[in-house]
N, C-alpha and C positions, 0 to 999 in steps of 0.2 A: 504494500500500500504506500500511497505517496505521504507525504508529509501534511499535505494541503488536506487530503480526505484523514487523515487521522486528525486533523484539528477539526476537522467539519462534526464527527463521531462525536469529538470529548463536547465541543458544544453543544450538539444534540443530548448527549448525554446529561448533560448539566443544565439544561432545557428540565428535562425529565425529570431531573432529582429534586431542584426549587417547586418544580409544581408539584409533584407529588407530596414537599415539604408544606407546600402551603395550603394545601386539599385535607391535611392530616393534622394542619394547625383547625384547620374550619372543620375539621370535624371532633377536635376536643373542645373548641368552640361552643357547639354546639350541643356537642353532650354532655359540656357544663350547664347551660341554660338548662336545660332539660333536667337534670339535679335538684338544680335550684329552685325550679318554679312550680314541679309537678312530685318528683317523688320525696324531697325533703318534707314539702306542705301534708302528703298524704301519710309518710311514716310517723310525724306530731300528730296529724289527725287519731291514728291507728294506737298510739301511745295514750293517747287523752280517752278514746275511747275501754281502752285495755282497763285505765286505770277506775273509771267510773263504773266498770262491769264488777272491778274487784273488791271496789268498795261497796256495791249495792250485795255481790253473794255473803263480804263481811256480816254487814247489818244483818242480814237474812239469817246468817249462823248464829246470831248473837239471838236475835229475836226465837228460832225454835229453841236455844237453849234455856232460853228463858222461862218458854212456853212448857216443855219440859222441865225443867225445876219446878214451876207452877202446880204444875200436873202431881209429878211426886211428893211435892208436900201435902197436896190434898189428899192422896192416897195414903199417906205415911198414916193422919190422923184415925186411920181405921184403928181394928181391934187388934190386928197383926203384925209384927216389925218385921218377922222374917218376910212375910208378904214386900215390904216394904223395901226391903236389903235385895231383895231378889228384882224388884222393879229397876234400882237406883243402878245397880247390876248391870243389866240389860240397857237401861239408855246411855249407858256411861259407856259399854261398849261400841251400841250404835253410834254414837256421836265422837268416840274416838276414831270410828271406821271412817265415819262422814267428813275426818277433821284431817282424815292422810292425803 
């Protein structure tokens, strides 16, 4: 090859390699925007969400626990404590179950 087409190559070459550098800047360009506008907004969303799901099952656990201690103290009042010990028994393990 002559000298003259071997510089024609490297410029071509070098043609090729800027654009394809600058095609690869516009496309982390752009899948920065894209980050930023759509999936950071819906991951907070998703967090904010998570977090109000975990605080309402909280309340929930709290409030059957409740409802149960409730319950068992009324039944305690009977005429039988084994009755009573064998209740407190059973929701204590339910609610150990329901609490893993």
């Amino acid at each position: 090859m002559s000298s003259e087409k071997i510089k024609e190559v490297k410029a071509a070459s070098e043609d090729v390699v800027e654009t394809a550098r600058d095609e690869i800047e516009a496309v982390k360009a752009h899948l920065e925007r894209l980050i930023t506008k759509h999936i950071v907004p819906a991951l907070t969303n998703a967090g904010s969400k998570a977090e109000n799901l975990t605080d309402q099952a909280v309340a929930n656990a709290k409030e059957l626990a409740n409802h149960a201690r409730q319950d068992i103290s009324k039944q305690t009042r009977g005429p039988s404590s084994l009755v009573s010990i064998a209740i407190s028994g059973v929701v204590g393990f339910i609610l150990g179950r329901l609490s893993r």
